[in-house]
Every structure is written in structure tokens, then in C-alpha cells.
N, C-alpha and C positions, 0 to 999 in steps of 0.2 A: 882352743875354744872349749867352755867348762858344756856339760849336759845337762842342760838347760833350755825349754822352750824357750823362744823368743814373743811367741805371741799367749799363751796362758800363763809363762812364768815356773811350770810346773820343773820339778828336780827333782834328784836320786834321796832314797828315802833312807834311815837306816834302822834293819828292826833284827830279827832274833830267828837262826834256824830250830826249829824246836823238834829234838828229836823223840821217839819211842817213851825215853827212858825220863822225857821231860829236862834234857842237861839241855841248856840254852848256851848255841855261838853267834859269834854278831854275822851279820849279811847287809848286801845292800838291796836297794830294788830299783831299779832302773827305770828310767823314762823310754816310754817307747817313739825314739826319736831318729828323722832320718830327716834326710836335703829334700827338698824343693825347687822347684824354679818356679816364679811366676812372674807374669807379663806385667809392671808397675802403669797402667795408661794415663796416670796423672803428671808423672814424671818420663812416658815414653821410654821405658828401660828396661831390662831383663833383670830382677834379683834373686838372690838364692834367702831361703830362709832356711833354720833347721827348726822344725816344730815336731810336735806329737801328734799323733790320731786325732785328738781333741782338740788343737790349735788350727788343725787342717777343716774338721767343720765347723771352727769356727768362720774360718774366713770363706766358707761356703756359706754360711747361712748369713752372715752380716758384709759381705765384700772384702775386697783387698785391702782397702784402703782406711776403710773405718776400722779395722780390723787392726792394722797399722799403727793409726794413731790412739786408738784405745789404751795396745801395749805401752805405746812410750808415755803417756800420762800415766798407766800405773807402775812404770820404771822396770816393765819387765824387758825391756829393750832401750837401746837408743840410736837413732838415725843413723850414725856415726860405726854402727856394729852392723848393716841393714849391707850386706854382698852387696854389689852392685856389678853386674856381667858386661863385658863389651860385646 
């Protein structure tokens, strides 16, 4: 599984350590992304999402569910990639 939000889409960036002496080497920057579980109650199920800070208030401020399907219309996700727990 690449690191990638599922619900904002967001990803590892790649920019440049730039030291003292101004010699530039490549780096990355990482998404700050971890597991989740949340309770799905339209489908009555437990799934795991892996989101970031950002994706997490997301779906605090707009719900689970909208939140959901917002991603898969903008292809940051799809149903089919969506954990789904027993």
C-alpha cells in the first residue's frame, strides 16, 4: 500500500536538503499518515482507513460518509481499496 491519503489524496513530496554551504541533495517529505478505524453505519461495518491529520478533520467536520464518497468522485480512493474489518 503506496503513502497516500485515501481521503484528501495528499502524497510524499520531493524537494531538496539545502545545506550551510547552499550544495542542494534530493529528500522526501512524507505524508503524516497512520490507520484508523471507523465505525461505517450506512453499511453497518468496521473499516480501516489510512489518512493524514488533514483527512482525519476532514471527516470530522463533514462525516464519514460524505467524506467517503467525496474521495471516490475525486479518485483519491476507490470502494474496492476501503479495509473493510470482520
Amino acid at each position: 500500500m503506496s503513502k497516500i491519503c485515501q481521503i484528501t489524496g495528499k502524497k510524499a513530496m520531493i524537494g531538496n536538503n539545502v545545506s550551510h554551504s547552499k550544495r542542494r541533495t534530493k529528500r522526501s517529505f512524507d505524508v503524516n499518515l497512520f490507520k484508523k478505524k471507523f465505525y461505517y453505519v450506512e453499511q453497518d461495518c468496521w473499516i480501516q482507513l489510512r489518512l493524514s491529520a488533514a483527512g482525519l478533520r476532514i471527516i470530522n467536520r463533514k462525516g464519514l460518509d460524505a467524506a467517503l464518497t467525496e474521495a471516490v468522485e475525486k479518485g483519491y480512493c476507490d470502494w474496492k481499496d476501503i479495509k473493510v474489518l470482520d
